[in-house]
Each structure stands twice: as structure tokens, then as C-alpha cells.
N, C-alpha and C positions, 0 to 999 in steps of 0.2 A: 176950771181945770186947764194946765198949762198944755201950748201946742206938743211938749217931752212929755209927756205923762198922755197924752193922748196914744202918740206912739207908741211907748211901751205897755200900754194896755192892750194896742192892738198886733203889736208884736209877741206877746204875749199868748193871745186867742188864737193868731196864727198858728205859734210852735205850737201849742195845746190841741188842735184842731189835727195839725201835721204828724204829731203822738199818736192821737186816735185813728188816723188812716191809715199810720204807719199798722200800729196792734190790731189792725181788722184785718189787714193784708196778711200779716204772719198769721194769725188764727186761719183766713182761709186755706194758706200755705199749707199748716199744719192739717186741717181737715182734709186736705187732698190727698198728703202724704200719706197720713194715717188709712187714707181710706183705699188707694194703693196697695197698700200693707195689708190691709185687711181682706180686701179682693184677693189678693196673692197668695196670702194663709190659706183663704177657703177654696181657690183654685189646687193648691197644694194638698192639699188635703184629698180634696174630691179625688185628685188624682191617686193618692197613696193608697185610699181606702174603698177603691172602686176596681171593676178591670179595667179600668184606663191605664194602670199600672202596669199590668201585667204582659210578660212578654209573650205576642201574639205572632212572629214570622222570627226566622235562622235563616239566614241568607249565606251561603256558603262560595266561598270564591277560591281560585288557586287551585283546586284536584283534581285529578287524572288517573291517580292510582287508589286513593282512599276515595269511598263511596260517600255522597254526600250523607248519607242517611247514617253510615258510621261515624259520621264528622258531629254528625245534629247527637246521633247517640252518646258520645263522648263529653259532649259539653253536656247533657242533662237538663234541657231544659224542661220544664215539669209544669203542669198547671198552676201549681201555686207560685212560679217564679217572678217575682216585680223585680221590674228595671231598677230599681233605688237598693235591691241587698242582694241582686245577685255579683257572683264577683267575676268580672272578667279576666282577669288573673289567674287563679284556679283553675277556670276553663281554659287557658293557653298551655297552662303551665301539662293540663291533664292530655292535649293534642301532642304538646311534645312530645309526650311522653311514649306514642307511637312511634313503630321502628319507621314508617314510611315518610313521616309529617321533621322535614329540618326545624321550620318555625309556623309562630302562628301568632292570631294578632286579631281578639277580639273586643269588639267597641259597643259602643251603643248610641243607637238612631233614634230622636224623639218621633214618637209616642214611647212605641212598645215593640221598637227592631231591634235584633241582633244581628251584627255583620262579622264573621266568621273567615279570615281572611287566611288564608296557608298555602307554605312554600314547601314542595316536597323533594325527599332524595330522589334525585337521576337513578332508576333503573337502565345501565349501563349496557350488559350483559347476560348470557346466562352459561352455566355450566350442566354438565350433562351428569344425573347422578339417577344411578342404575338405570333406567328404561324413560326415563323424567327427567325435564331441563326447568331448573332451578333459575331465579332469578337473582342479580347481584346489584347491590347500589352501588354507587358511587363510592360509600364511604368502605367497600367492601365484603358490608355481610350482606350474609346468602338467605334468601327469603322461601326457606324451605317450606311453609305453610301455604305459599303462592306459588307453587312446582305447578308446573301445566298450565301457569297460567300465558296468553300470551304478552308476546313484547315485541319491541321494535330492536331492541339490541343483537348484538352476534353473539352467538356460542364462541366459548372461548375454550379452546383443547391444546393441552399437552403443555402448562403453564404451571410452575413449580408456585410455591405461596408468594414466594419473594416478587417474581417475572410478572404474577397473575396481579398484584397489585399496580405494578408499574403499571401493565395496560390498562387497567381499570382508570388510572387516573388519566392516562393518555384520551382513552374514549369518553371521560367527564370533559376533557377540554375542545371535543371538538363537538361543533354546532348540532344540534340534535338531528337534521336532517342529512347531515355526513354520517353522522353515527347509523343512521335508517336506512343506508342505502350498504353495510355492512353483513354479509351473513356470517359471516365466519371468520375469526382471526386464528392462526395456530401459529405455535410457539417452534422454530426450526432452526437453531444454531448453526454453524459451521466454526468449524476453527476460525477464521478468520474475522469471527461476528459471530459474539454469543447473545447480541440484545437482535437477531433478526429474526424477522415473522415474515408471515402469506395472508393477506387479506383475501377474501373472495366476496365479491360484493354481487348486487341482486341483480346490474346488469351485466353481468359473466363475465367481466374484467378481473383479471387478477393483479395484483400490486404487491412488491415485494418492496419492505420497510425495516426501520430500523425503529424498536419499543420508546428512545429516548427522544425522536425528533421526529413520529410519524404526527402524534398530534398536530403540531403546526403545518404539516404539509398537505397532512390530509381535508384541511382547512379549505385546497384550495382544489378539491377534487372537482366537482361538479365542471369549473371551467377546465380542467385536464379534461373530462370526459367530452366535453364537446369539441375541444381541439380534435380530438383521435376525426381520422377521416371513415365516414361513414358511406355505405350505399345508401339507395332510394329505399330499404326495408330496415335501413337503421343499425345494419349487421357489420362491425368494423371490416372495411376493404382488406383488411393485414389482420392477422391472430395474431399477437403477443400479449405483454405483461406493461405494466407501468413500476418504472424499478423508483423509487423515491430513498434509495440505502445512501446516494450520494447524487445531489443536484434533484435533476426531476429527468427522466426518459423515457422515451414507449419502447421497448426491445421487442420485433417480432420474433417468433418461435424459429426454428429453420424450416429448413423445406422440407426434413425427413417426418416432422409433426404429425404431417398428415398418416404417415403409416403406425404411428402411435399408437397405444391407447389413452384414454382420457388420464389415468392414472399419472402416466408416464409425461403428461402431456403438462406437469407440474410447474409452477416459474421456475426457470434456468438464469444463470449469469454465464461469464463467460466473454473471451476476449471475439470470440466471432460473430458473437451477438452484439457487442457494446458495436462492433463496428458497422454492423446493419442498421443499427441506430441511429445515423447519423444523416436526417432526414428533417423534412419541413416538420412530423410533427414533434421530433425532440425538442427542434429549434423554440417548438411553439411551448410547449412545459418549460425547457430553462430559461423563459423569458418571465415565464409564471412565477419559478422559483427566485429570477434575478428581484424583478420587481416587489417579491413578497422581503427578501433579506434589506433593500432598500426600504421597506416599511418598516420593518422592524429596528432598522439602524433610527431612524427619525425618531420612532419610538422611544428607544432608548437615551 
């Protein structure tokens, strides 16, 4: 046999040799694959037709005004509910559907969690109807079946449907903790201004505003409030009002206030007043409002 024929006989054995390593490699390949698969099926399974399935915890996030147990009651989760046909969709679609619940947004946790996630309307206000104060959202309606219930909003008096919306939407835009520190807003025209109101808020400051442009001012109350000069019990040195109708100012009362009654004792305007005003702590509010109108220019 020649040295060429030696060769290709054993280049030959080679490739043949390399063939069959090659088909044992894929065969194992295959039995792993397969066998993956197969695990996975029976894992799958176990889980679908066992209570590994089944959904075992609601986890509820986002409320304050809806009761977690009404949130859990509303999606319906039941004993026989498995994670794989129950529908999360349906369950959002059925929270929205609540007057209190804006949105809602549930998912699902491996094993066997459900997480229940909702944004609700701002309870704003309330209005006074017969001997009971009703609560109002944001979006307006009055949440007559929760009358008595409490809240952090103001009553809101003497506000025609038109006026009463405007402030509604004024008191959605300011931060929830300005809105908490509000007890009372009333609706009080003058010729000269038919969008103004009287706030009366929880630390017995009163504030005279304008419905169109109190939201943004009142934004910046908290630091008005510590501007004002206080004694050692915290009790303003001076009585007056914080007028926010035009710039930002504190107007003390006159001197005849004190023979008042509390009635009488209502925010006043007035050119004798504006002139008393003119004082370290005006200075200190139209610096508040300067600095706020230069934000909002940047902003825009």
C-alpha cells in the first residue's frame, strides 16, 4: 500500500471518528435539552395543579381614604384564585371604578402575590349640608355617603357651583400640608374683586386672597408664617391679616381692633392699613413673592 493511500485511509478514520464525537456531543446536547424541558413541564405543572398556584397574600399600597380590606374586597380574591387565570385587568379596571380610587395598577409577584397598587382622589374640602359636612374631591363630587367623616380640608361657605369649583381646583394644587393647615375658606366679593376670599387657617392667621392666584401663593405660606414676628409663646407681637390679593403683605389690624368684637374683627383693606404695612415683615413676604415670580419666570 502506497505512502497516499495510507493517508487517506487514515484521514479517513479521522473524519469518521470526528462524525461520531461530533453525534454523541449533539445526542448529549439533546438529552440535556430535552431533559430541561421536561423538568420544566413537571415543575409547571406541579405548580398549576397544586396550591403553589394559588394566590396566598394582597398587598395593598397607595390608600388613605379606601380601606385596605375594601381594596382586597373589590379585586375578589377567592380560594380558588391561581396566579396564571386570574386577570389583573379586571381587578384595576373594577378599583377604578370606585369614586375614591383615580387609578390602580395590579401585578403579580412569584409564587402566589398580588400587589395592589392605587392613587386616589384628593379630598380637598368639605361643605356644610344640613347639620353634616360632606366631603369633596378634587375632581368635585361631594362624597355624601362619607358625611362625618373626618378630613384634613377646609369647609368651604358661601361659594356659588361656578366659584366652588374654582377653589376646589385652587386647593388640589397646593401641597397637602398647606391645604392642612386651612380651616376655613369663604367666598366674599367686593365690587372691586369678585374672585376674593378669607382663609382662616388652624394657626389663627387670617389671609385675604384672590380664587385665581391664591393657589400659587399660598404655596409659599408656611415660610410667610415664620417670617411674621412672634413672642416667646409663639403669639404674633402685632394682629393682623396676610393680604396675598396683590404681591404678599402682613396688614396689622388698627388700634380701635382691640374694642371690637371678634366678628367685627374680620380682614379689612384699606389705604390706612396698606400704610401700616410697611414694615420689616412686608419687606420679608414681597421678597417671598419677588423670589417666587423669578421662579416661575425660569420656569417658563
Amino acid at each position: 500500500m502506497s505512502e497516499n493511500e495510507n493517508v487517506k485511509q487514515f484521514d479517513s478514520k479521522y473524519l469518521k471518528a470526528k462524525r461520531i464525537a461530533r453525534r454523541r456531543k449533539q445526542r448529549r446536547i439533546q438529552f440535556i435539552v430535552f431533559g430541561i424541558l421536561l423538568l420544566f413541564i413537571i415543575l409547571l405543572l406541579l405548580y398549576m395543579f397544586t396550591p403553589l398556584s394559588k394566590i396566598k397574600e394582597v398587598e395593598v399600597k397607595g390608600n388613605d381614604n379606601v380601606s385596605t380590606s375594601e381594596i382586597k374586597k373589590t379585586v375578589n380574591v377567592t380560594n380558588r384564585s391561581r396566579m396564571y387565570t386570574f386577570s389583573t385587568k379586571k381587578a384595576a379596571k373594577k378599583l377604578e371604578d370606585k369614586t375614591l380610587i383615580k387609578h390602580a395598577n395590579v401585578h403579580k409577584q412569584l409564587p402566589n402575590k398580588l400587589i395592589v397598587d392605587v392613587s386616589e382622589y384628593n379630598i380637598v374640602g368639605l361643605v356644610k349640608k344640613k347639620d353634616d359636612y360632606v366631603p369633596i374631591l378634587e375632581d368635585g363630587k361631594e362624597l355624601k355617603h362619607l358625611s362625618g367623616s373626618a378630613s384634613n380640608g377646609p369647609v368651604l361657605t358661601g361659594f356659588s357651583k361656578g366659584k366652588k369649583q374654582d377653589i376646589i381646583d385652587a386647593l388640589n394644587k397646593m401641597p397637602s400640608n398647606v391645604r392642612a393647615a386651612i380651616s376655613e375658606i369663604s367666598y366674599e366679593p367686593t365690587k372691586g374683586s369678585e374672585n376674593q376670599i378669607k382663609l382662616y387657617t388652624s394657626d389663627d392667621i387670617q389671609v385675604l386672597g384672590n380664587i385665581r392666584t391664591i393657589a400659587k401663593k399660598m404655596k409659599y405660606y408656611p415660610q410667610m408664617t415664620e417670617a411674621l414676628d412672634r413672642d416667646e409663646s409663639g403669639n404674633l407681637k402685632r394682629n393682623g391679616y396676610i393680604d396675598l390679593t396683590v404681591g404678599a403683605a402682613f396688614v396689622p389690624y388698627s388700634e380701635n381692633d382691640d374694642d371690637q368684637s371678634d366678628s367685627e374683627k374680620n380682614v379689612k383693606a384699606g389705604s390706612e392699613h396698606e400704610d401700616k404695612a410697611k414694615d420689616e415683615l412686608q419687606e420679608t413676604l414681597n421678597k417671598i413673592d419677588k423670589n417666587k415670580d423669578k421662579s416661575d419666570d425660569k420656569n417658563n
